[in-house]
C-alpha positions in Angstrom: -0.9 18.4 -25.1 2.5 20.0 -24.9 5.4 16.9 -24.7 8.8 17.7 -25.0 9.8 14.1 -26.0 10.7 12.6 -29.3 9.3 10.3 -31.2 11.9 7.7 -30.6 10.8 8.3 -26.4 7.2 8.2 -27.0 7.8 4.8 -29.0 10.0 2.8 -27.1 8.9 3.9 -23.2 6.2 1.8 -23.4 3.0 4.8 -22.7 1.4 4.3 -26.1 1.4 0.6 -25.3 -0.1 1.1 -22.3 -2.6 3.9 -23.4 -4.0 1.3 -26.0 -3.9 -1.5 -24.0 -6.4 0.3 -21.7 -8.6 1.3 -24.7 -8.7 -2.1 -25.7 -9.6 -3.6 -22.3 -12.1 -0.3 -21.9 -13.9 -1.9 -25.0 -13.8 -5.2 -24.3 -14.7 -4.6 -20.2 -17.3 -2.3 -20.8 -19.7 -4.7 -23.3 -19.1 -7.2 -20.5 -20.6 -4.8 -17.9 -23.6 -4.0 -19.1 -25.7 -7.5 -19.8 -23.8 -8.8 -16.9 -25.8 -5.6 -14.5 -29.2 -6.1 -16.5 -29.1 -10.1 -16.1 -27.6 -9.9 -12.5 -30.5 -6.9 -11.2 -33.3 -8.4 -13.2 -32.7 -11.8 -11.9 -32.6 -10.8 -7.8 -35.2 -8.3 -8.3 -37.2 -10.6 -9.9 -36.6 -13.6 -7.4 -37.0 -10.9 -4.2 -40.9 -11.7 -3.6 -39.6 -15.4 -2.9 -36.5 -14.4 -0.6 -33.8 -16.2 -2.3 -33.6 -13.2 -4.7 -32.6 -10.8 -1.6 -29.1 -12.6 -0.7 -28.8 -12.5 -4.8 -29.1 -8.2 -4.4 -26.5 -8.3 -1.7 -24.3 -10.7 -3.4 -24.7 -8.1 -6.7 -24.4 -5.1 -4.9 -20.9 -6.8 -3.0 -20.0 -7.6 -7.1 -20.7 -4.6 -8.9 -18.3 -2.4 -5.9 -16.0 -5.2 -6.3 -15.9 -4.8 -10.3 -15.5 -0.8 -10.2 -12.9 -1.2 -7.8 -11.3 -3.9 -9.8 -11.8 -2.0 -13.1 -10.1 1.2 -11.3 -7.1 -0.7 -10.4 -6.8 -2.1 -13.5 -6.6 1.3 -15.3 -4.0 2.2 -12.5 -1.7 -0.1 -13.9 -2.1 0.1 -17.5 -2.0 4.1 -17.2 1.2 3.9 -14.5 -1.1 6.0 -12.5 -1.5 6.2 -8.0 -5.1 6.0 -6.9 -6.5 7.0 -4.1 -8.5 4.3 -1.9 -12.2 4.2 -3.0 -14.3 5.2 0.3 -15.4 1.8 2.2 -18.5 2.3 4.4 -20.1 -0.9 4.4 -20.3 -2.0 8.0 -18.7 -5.6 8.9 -20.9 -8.4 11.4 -24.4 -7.2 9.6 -27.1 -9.7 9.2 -28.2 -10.1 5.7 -31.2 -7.9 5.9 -29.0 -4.9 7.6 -26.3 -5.5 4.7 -28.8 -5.2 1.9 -30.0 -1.7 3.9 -26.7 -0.4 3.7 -25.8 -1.1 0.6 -29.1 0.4 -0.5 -27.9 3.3 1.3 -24.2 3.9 0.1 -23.6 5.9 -2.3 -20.9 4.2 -3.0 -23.0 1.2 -4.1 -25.2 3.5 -6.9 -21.7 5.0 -8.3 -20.3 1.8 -8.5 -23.1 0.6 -11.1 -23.3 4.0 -12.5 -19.5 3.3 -13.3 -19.6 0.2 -14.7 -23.0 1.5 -17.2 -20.4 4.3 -18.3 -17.9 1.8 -19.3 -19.9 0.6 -22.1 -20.2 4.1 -24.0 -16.7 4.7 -23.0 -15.4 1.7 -25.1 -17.6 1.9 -28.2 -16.1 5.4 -28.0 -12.3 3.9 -27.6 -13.0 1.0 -30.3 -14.5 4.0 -33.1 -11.2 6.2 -32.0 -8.0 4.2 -31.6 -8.9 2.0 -35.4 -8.4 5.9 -36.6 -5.7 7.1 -34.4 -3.4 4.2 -35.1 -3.0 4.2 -38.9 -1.9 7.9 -38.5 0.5 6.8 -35.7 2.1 4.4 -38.6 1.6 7.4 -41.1 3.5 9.9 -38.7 6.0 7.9 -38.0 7.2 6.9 -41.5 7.1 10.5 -42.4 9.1 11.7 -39.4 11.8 8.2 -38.8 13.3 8.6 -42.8 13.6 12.8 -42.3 15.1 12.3 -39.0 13.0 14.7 -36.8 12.8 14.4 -33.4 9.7 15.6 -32.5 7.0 14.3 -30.7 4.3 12.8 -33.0 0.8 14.7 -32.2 -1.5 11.1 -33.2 0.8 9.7 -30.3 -0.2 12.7 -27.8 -3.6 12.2 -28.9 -3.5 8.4 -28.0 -2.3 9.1 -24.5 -4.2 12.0 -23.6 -7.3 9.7 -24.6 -6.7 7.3 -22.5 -5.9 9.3 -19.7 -8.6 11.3 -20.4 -11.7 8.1 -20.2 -9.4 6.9 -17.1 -10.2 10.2 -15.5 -13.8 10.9 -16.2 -14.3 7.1 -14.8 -12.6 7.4 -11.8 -13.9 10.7 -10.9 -17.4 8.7 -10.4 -16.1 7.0 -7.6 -16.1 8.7 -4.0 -11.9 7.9 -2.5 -11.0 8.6 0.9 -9.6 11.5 2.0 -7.2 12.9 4.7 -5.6 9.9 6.3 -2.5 11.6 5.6 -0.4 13.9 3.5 2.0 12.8 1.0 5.9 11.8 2.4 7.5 14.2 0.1 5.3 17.2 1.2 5.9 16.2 5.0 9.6 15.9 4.6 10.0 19.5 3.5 7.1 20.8 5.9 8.0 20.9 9.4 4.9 21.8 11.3 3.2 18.2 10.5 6.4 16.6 12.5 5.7 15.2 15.7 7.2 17.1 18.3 5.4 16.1 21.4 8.1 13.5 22.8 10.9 15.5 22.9 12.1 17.4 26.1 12.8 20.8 25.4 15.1 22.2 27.6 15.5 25.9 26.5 13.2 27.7 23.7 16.5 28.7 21.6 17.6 25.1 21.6 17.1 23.1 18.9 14.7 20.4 18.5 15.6 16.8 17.2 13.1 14.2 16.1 13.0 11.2 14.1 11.3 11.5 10.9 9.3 8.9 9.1 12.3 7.6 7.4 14.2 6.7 10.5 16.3 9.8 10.2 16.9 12.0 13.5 16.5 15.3 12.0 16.6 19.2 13.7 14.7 22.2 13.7 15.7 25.2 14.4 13.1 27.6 16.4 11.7 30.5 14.9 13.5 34.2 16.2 10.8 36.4 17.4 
């Protein structure tokens, strides 16, 4: 955990905030999840032999995708962190048998609730570490404000990397969609993803001129054989 910033940084720009806000809501979220999936599956399953349990499975299926999803973003925002999209493959116009069969079938419907189990261990985990981390946050930093070092405080680094660290192991259980496109920055400084085919070239040594994706007319000049 190598970070170049000083203590004073690490205080004040609002990370370690963030990193045990997320620990906090990890705990709290995740003893939520758990009786919430055992009372919501042993309910519908129980009820299925009279039919009214099977619109409760797809209703819990449609809740526990919409609570790992919800959860994900959540983390997002605490952590200052861009997510993919999570992968979507539940067909729309289904009847309600044909919606339970997919979701029985997604994958994404198994991880979801496979996620939200994992919360629960993750935030007695978070709840036994950050009561110890943050008395030697305090303890640091009276022992490095009075001597005047500006150094970044290694219980702080610990906090964050933490966080970060439950944040990623949870959102690596969830499939995201891939390969709808690359990111801007890449494409601005790699010219053979620009779109070419509307131009009119007139000569091979000419240059070409397109319009990028920020409105821009830019050239490119061909490649000497």
């Amino acid at each position: 955990m190598n970070d170049n910033s000083s203590w004073v940084d690490m205080l004040t720009d609002g990370r370690i905030w963030r990193s045990g806000f997320y620990l906090l809501w990890t705990f709290f979220s995740g003893i939520m999840y758990l009786p919430f999936l055992a009372w919501g599956f042993g309910t519908a399953f129980g009820l299925s032999f009279i039919l009214i349990g099977i619109p409760l499975l797809v209703m819990m299926f449609a809740a526990v995708r919409g609570l790992a999803a919800f959860d994900r973003k959540i983390g997002g925002v605490f952590l200052d962190k861009d997510l993919a999209p999570l992968v979507n493959d539940i067909p729309r116009g289904q009847s309600i048998i044909g919606r339970l069969g997919s979701q029985f079938a997604s994958p994404m419907s198994w991880l979801s609730i496979v996620y939200l189990m994992t919360r629960f261990p993750a935030g007695i985990f978070s709840m036994i570490a950050l009561p110890i981390i943050t008395p030697l946050v305090f303890l640091e930093l009276l022992i490095l404000a009075p001597l005047g070092i500006s150094r970044g405080m290694i219980s702080m680094q610990i906090l964050n990397g933490l966080a970060t660290g439950i944040a990623s192991f949870s959102n690596s259980l969830l499939p995201t969609a891939s390969g709808e496109s690359r990111p801007r920055e890449k494409m601005k400084s790699d010219t053979s993803w620009r779109d070419t085919s509307r131009l009119e070239i007139i000569d091979e040594d000419d240059e070409r001129y397109f319009i990028d994706d920020d409105g821009e007319i830019v050239s490119v000049k061909p490649k000497r054989r």
